[in-house]
C-alpha positions, 0 to 999 in steps of 0.5 A: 469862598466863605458862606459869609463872603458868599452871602455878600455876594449874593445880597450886593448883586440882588441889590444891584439886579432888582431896584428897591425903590425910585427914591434909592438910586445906586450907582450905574457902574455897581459898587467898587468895594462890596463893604462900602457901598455908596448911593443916593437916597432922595427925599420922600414925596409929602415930607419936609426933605421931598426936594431934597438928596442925600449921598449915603454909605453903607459899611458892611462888615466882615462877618456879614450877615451875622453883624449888622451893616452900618448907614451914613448920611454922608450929605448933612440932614437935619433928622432926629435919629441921624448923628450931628457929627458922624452922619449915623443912623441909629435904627433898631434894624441895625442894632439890637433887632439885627437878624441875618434874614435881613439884606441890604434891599431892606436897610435901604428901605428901612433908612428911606422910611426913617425920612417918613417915620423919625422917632423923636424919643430915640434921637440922637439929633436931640434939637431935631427930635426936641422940635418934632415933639414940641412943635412939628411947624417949626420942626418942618421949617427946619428941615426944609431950610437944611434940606435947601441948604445942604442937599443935593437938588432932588431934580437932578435925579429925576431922570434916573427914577422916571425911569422905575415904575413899580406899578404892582406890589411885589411880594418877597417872602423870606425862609422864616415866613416874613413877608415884605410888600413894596408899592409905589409912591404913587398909590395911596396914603393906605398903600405905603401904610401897608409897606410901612405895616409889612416892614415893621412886623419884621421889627425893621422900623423900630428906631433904637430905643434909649433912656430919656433922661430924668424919664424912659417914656413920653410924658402924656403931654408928649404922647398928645403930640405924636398924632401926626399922620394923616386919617387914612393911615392906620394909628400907629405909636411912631411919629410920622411926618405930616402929609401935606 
């Protein structure tokens, strides 16, 4: 067996033994292929999507861990940095920030964060990131409409997260040092910030970046826009998804 065979072995069976979080329901039975592995993602307590369920995909390629999987939202969801037409999720986690130290536990979570930290100013939903700049009502509108319309019932889950407590922060600390803090949904505004913050010093939140057309930065019109999160949460450049 080659190392890089090996590797996905070792992350599709780590994933499968420990759960990453209740909002991210594998299959019972395991996966029936390790290069494509389909679950549920559902929606984010306190977001726009948190009625809502999505089937995602992640396609891993052969020369895994050294070429970065790629995530599908095989449910359609209205979304700045997920495709119209394909269903991609565009991410710097999986794309030029991409590093072997990575596993599949920490896509998965990269992408459930993604529903509570869209980045408009990287989208590739343009209608949805235009909307989450300009007017963040509307915008939450829209997405509970799609989310009502097209994914699958968040209920229909419940029992399969009931059943995940994660009543204490697990600390997993990587061979380079990097430290990633998962808590549950049911602690504070502060408590996810600190997920949130662990993560992003791995460079795994930060939405892929492209050139704006006519402009590569916000306009300081846009910048006053982005203040979205709630007083608890420590002030961040990303735009977050309003607390409700």
């Amino acid at each position: 067996m080659t190392s890089s065979a090996a590797r996905l072995r070792n992350d599709v069976a780590n994933l499968f033994k420990t759960s990453c979080h209740p909002d991210i329901v594998l299959p019972s039975d395991g996966p029936q292929d390790l290069t494509t592995i389909t679950l549920h993602l559902l929606g984010p307590t306190s977001t726009p999507y948190s009625e809502g369920a999505w089937k995602l995909t992640l396609k891993i390629p052969a020369e895994y861990p050294n070429s970065p999987p790629k995530a599908y939202f095989e449910t359609k969801i209205f979304h700045p940095n997920v495709a119209v037409s394909t269903g991609e999720v565009c991410v710097d986690t999986l794309k030029r920030d991409w590093s072997p130290n990575v596993d599949l536990r920490h896509v998965l979570l990269v992408v459930r964060c993604l529903l509570i930290e869209p980045n408009p100013e990287s989208a590739l939903n343009e209608e949805a990131g235009k909307l989450l700049l300009e007017n963040f009502a509307d915008f939450e509108r829209m997405a509970r409409l799609m989310t009502s319309v097209h994914a699958l019932k968040r209920s229909a889950f419940a029992s399969a997260t009931t059943s995940a407590e994660f009543s204490s922060p697990t600390d997993n600390t990587d061979e380079n040092g990097y430290t990633t803090t998962i808590y549950s949904d049911s602690e504070t505004d502060s408590g996810r910030s600190s997920t949130i913050n662990a993560l992003d010093t791995m460079n795994v939140l930060r939405p892929l970046e492209h050139t704006q057309r006519g402009s590569s930065a916000p306009t300081p019109s846009s910048q006053s826009k982005l203040s979205l999160k709630s007083k608890d949460a420590k002030p961040k450049k990303k735009v977050g998804i309003k607390r409700l």
